[in-house]
N, C-alpha and C positions, 0 to 999 in steps of 0.2 A: 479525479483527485483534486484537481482545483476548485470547485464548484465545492466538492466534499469540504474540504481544507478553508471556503469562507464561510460555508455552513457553521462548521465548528468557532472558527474563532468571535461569530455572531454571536451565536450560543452557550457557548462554553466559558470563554474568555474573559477575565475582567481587568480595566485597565491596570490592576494594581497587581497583576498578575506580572510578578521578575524570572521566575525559572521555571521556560517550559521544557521538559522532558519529552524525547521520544525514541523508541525503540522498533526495531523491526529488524528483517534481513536484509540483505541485499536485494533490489529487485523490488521492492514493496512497493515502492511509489512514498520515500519518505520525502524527497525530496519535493515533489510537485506538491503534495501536501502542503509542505512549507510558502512556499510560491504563493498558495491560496490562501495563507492564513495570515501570509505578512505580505502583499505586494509589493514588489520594490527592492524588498531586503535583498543583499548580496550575500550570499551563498556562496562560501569560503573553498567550497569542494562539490564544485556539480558533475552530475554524470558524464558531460563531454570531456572533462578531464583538467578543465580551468580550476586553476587554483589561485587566492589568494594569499599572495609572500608580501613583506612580512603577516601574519594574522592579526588583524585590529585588533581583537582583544588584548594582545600582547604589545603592539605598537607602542604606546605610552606608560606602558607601566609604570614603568622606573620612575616616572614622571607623577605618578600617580593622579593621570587625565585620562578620561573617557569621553570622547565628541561626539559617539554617537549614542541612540538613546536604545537603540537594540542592536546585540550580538548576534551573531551563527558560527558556530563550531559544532564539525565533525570528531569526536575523539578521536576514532578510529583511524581518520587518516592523520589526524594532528600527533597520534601516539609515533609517529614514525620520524617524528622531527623535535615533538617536544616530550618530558618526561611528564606522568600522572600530574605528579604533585603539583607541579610547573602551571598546567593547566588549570585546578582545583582550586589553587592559592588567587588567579587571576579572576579566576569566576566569582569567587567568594567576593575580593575586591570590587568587582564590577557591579555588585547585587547590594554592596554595602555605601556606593555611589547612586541607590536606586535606578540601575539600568537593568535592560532584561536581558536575557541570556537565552538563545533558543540551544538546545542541545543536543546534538543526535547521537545516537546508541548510548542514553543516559545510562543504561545499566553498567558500561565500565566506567564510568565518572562514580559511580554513586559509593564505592567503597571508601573512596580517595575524601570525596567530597561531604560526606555525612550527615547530609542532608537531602530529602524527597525536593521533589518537585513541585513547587506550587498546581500546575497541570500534566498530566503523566498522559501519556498520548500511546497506542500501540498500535500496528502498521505490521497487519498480516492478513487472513484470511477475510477479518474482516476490522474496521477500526476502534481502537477502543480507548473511550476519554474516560479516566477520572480523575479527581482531587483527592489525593492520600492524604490520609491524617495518620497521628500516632501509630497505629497499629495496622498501616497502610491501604493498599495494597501498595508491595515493594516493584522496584524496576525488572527484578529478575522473577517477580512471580508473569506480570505482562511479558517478559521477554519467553519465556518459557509457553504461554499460550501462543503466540504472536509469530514465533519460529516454528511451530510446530503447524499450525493454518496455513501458513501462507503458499505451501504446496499444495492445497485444494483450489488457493485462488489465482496462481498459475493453470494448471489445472482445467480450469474451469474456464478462463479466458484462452488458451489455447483449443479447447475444445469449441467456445463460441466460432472462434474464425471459422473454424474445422466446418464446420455447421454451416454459417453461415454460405463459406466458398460453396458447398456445394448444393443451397438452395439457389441461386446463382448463376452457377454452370448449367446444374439438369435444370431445374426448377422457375426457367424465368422470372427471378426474384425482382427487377428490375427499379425497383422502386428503393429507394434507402430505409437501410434498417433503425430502429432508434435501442436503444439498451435500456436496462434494468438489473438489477442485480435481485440474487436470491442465495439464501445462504448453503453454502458448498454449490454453485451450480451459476446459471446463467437465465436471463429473458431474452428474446430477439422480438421485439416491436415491427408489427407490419401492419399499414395501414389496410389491408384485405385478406379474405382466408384466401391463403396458396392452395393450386390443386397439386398438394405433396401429401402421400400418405407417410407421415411419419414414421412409423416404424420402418418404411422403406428410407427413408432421410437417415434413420438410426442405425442400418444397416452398415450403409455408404460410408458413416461417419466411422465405425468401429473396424470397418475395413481398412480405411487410412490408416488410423491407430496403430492397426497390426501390424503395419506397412514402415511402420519404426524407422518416419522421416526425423532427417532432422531439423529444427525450427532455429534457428539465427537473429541475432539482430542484425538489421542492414543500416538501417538509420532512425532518424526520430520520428519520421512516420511510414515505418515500414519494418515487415521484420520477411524472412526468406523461409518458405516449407518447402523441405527437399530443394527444386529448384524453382520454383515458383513465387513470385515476388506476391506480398499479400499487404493493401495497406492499415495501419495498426496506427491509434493513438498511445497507444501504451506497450512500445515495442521489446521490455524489459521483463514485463513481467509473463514469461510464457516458460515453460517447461522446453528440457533442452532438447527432446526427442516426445515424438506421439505416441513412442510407447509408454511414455512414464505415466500419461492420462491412466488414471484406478476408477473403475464404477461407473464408463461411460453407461447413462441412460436418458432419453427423454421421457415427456408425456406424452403419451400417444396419442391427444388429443388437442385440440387449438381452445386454449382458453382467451376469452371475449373480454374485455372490459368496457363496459360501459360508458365510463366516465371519459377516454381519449377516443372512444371508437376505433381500438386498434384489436391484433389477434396477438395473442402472445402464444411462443412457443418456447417450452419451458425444458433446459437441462441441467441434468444433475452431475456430481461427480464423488468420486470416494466410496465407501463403504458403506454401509448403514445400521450404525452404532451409536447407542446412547453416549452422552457427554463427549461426543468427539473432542469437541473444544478443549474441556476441560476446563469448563468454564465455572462449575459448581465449588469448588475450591475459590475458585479467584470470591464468589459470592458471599462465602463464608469469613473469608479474612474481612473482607468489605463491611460485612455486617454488625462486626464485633464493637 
């Protein structure tokens, strides 16, 4: 997500760019995102549970000063101390001082504040950037995709472990793996073909499953199955049990890539249904 998160602000972003928007669930990775796309920036409500009192955005108000040249506010946790409006009024102010304002779970800001976001960012199954104009796309059509994916991409990264632990254990994996993503599912990067018959790998994997451990966090790089310590850069975002995994499957076969000289072995998760996403809607309003 950080790599992701400078990617985009490369990309995406342009200086003159004052309110970014973002939405997601809990668990997304909105945060690290953040991280990657502002280095530096202090992060008013991070996952470890630090918070910043009083909120700079509100520090001076009264004063009608801003010292810094970018914001972070969480509504969601700020709603617990401040009122909507409280907040809206101050953002406005801060936007009207040309500073920027990063904001997360814009979709409850955006009633209050009546105003889109210069960049609208969504933080679920998979990420999604656009520039709303008029006729948007709005915060709560992205929220609405965004919460609805993002239990494939849990999902999907708990099944990776799943996966991985156990070419590993049986399978003499011994070598590190590298990732990939693929949509609703997972890659595991190996620099040589393993002698695993995968459908036997697929097997062992769906067995687990059934075995409806449950997955924990333990720390920031670690998360716990059943009682087994497993380590993880993204220990937030997994499903809270291996039953909740839908539609475990792999390829049964090692696909080759050329271009790293490694073998990829590819899995899937969910259903298989047109427009999961639900993303043809979002493309329609987009297009208008």
């Amino acid at each position: 997500m950080f790599v992701l998160g400078q990617q985009i602000s490369e990309r995406y972003l342009s200086p003159l760019d004052r309110l970014i928007g973002i939405v997601g669930g809990p668990g997304a990775g909105k945060s690290s995102l953040i991280k990657g796309m502002f280095p530096g920036l202090e992060l008013t409500n991070d996952d470890d549970g630090v918070n910043v009192r009083p909120l700079p955005l509100l520090k001076n108000i009264e004063k009608d000063f801003f010292s810094s040249h970018t914001y972070h506010i969480d509504i969601r946790f700020e709603l617990a101390f401040t009122q909507l409006h409280v907040l809206a009024d101050a953002i406005k102010k801060a936007l009207s001082h040309d500073k920027r304002v990063i904001v997360e779970h814009f979709d409850l800001l955006y009633p209050a504040l009546g105003a889109n976001a210069d960049v609208l960012l969504g933080v679920g199954g998979e990420v999604i950037a656009v520039r709303p104009n008029v006729f948007g796309p709005f915060p709560q059509e992205i929220a609405d995709v965004v919460v609805k994916t993002l239990k494939y991409r849990k999902m999907a990264h708990t099944a990776e472990d799943l996966t991985e632990s156990i070419l590993l254990k049986d399978y003499g994996a011994i070598l590190p793996f590298a990732h990939r993503d693929v949509h609703h599912g997972f890659v595991l990067e190996y620099p040589v073909e393993l002698d695993a018959d995968l459908k036997e790998v697929e097997k062992k994997v769906k067995g687990i499953i059934d075995e409806g451990l449950k997955v924990c966090y333990s720390d920031e790089g670690h998360i716990e199955i059943g009682e087994v310590s497993w380590a993880c850069t993204g220990p937030r975002t997994h499903v809270h049990n291996t039953e909740d995994i839908e539609g475990f499957r792999l390829l049964h076969e090692y696909k080759y890539d050329p271009k790293t000289k490694t073998y990829l072995i590819i899995g899937l998760v969910g259903p298989l249904e047109e427009n999961l996403d639900g993303f043809s809607s979002m493309i329609f309003h987009a297009s208008l």
